[in-house]
C-alpha angles and dihedrals in degrees: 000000000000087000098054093059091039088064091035080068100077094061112067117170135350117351130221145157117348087012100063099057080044094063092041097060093043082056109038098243114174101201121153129136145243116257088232091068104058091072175182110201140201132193131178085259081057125024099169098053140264090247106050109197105020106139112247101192118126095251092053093047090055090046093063093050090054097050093048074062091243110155106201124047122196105216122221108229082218099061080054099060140078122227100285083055097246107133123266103237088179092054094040085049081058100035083048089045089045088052088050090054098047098042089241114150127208109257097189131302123268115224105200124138096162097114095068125102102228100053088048090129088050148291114256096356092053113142084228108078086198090059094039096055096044086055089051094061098037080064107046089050079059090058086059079045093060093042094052091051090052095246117147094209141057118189124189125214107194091203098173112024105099132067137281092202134029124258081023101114137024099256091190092062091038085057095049095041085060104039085060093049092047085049096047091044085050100046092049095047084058102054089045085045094243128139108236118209131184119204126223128218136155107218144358135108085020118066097211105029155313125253091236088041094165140024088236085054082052099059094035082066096035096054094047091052091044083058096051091045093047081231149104090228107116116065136160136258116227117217104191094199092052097051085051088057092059090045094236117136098261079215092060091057094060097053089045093060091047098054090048099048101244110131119229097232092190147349119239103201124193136111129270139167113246113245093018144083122302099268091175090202125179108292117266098030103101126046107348097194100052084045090058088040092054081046096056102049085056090058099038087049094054101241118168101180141111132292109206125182113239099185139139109207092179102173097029122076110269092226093057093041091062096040091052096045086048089057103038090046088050086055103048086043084057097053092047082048091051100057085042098062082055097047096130100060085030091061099044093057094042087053091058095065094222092136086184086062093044096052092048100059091055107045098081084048101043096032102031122082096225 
């Protein structure tokens, strides 16, 4: 670990610009962002935007990420498809070409199709066989879609497949409905050598609940359809504001789907409340202990892979939203790097209980500027 604070030491202080990307080459930080989240953005206060006459198209939308100096872009499958949702190969050869021109590499590619109307009682768990089987194969074509852009992930978000009311909906056929789309989507990453990943979430935009509600929910499936498939293929993709809503350390669930063999495909960072929506505010602006916490079991679990920023920043400019959660993410990565390069120490004193002690040893890394 000696190393590691050998090469901490060259960054004194708070980091910005040049310097961030920087530290995270000297420490081998994947961080990009969705393309959702470089705006603009619409709520039911207002439908039409915060930003009129920000262009939406897919290139702009890359653009921004860019110039917020953000390296890797996920890609949405929908942004990828014309209006009979087949995917649009003309348009993926320019956005490809666009990606080229602005050094932007593909962090993994994003399967959601909830925003569409049609698909408004669920995806693959929808009650009408016709509708589910048409979103199945609109995402298994995204998973050609990931292949094509040179991503080496595909995550699903079922966004609308869950319940508003109770007793509304058979939970037992949901559930199978969406353990053979999980094992179908799996079956077909691995042959395309691609890693598959579901995402987990509460609430939002159903009332009563999602069908992937938690992340433990999430490895419970994924290990089941790793069994049947004889394969690590399926892993899971951890939101940090939605394990906040649900008021679970965001940390505990790293280590849960370690110990169960289920692999963390990404990482979705942002800020939310616990116990509340899914705010998805800039990075670094909510608990920042459980933040570093969340930091250092990545670390301390080995994961390599990318840390991509899911926020809706919907008054502020989208430029500046990404620049700021880039830095402040660089800064908070920092401080969990900085207790890990002293783990040993660091673990003798946490195996003592002496949470005074504890504490003490963390409050100049995690309150001090240094």
């Amino acid at each position: 670990m000696n190393g590691v604070l050998e090469r901490l030491s060259r960054f004194k202080g708070f980091i910005e610009g040049s310097e961030v990307d920087e530290f995270f080459e000297k420490f081998d930080v994947k961080f990009g962002a969705g393309t959702w989240a470089a705006g603009d953005f619409s709520d039911r206060f207002n439908t039409s935007g915060y930003f009129p006459g920000l262009p939406l198209d897919l290139k702009s939308r890359l653009k921004r990420i860019h110039d917020a100096g953000i390296k890797g872009a996920t890609l949405l499958n929908t942004q990828l498809m014309n209006s009979n949702y087949e995917v649009d190969w003309r348009l993926v050869d320019e956005v490809k070409e666009c990606m080229t021109e602005l050094g932007l590499r593909p962090a993994g590619l994003a399967l959601d199709i909830s925003g569409i109307p049609k698909w408004k009682l669920g995806s693959v768990t929808n009650p009408d066989e016709r509708l589910r089987k048409e979103a199945l194969n609109v995402l298994l074509d995204g998973l050609e879609l990931a292949k094509e852009v040179g991503a080496d992930a595909a995550s699903l978000w079922p966004g609308q497949d869950g319940w508003d009311y109770s007793l509304e909906v058979d939970y037992g056929k949901r559930l199978e409905w969406l353990y053979d789309a999980c094992l179908t989507l799996a079956g077909r990453a691995r042959k395309l050598d691609l890693a598959f990943a579901i995402e987990a979430k509460l609430k939002e935009p159903k009332e009563g609940n999602m069908i992937v509600p938690t992340s433990h929910f999430a490895i419970l499936l994924a290990k089941a359809v790793n069994e049947e498939l004889g394969s690590r293929v399926m892993g899971i993709t951890i939101d940090y504001g939605h394990e906040v809503m649900y008021a679970v350390e965001p940390a505990f669930t790293v280590y849960a789907a370690k110990k169960f063999g289920v692999p963390i495909i990404t990482f979705h960072v942002n800020t939310a409340k616990t116990h509340s929506n899914d705010e998805d505010r800039v990075v670094g602006t909510g608990d920042l202990w459980m933040f570093i916490d969340f930091l250092y079991a990545a670390l301390d679990t080995g994961f390599k892979g990318w840390f991509v920023l899911d926020q809706f920043s919907y008054r502020m400019n989208p430029v500046e939203a990404l620049r700021l959660s880039k830095e402040f993410f660089a800064n908070l990565y920092k401080k969990a790097l900085t207790i890990y390069a002293s783990k040993e120490e660091f673990e003798k004193i946490r195996a003592t209980g002496d949470q005074a002690r504890i504490l003490d040893y963390l409050k100049k890394v995690i309150l001090y500027g240094g």
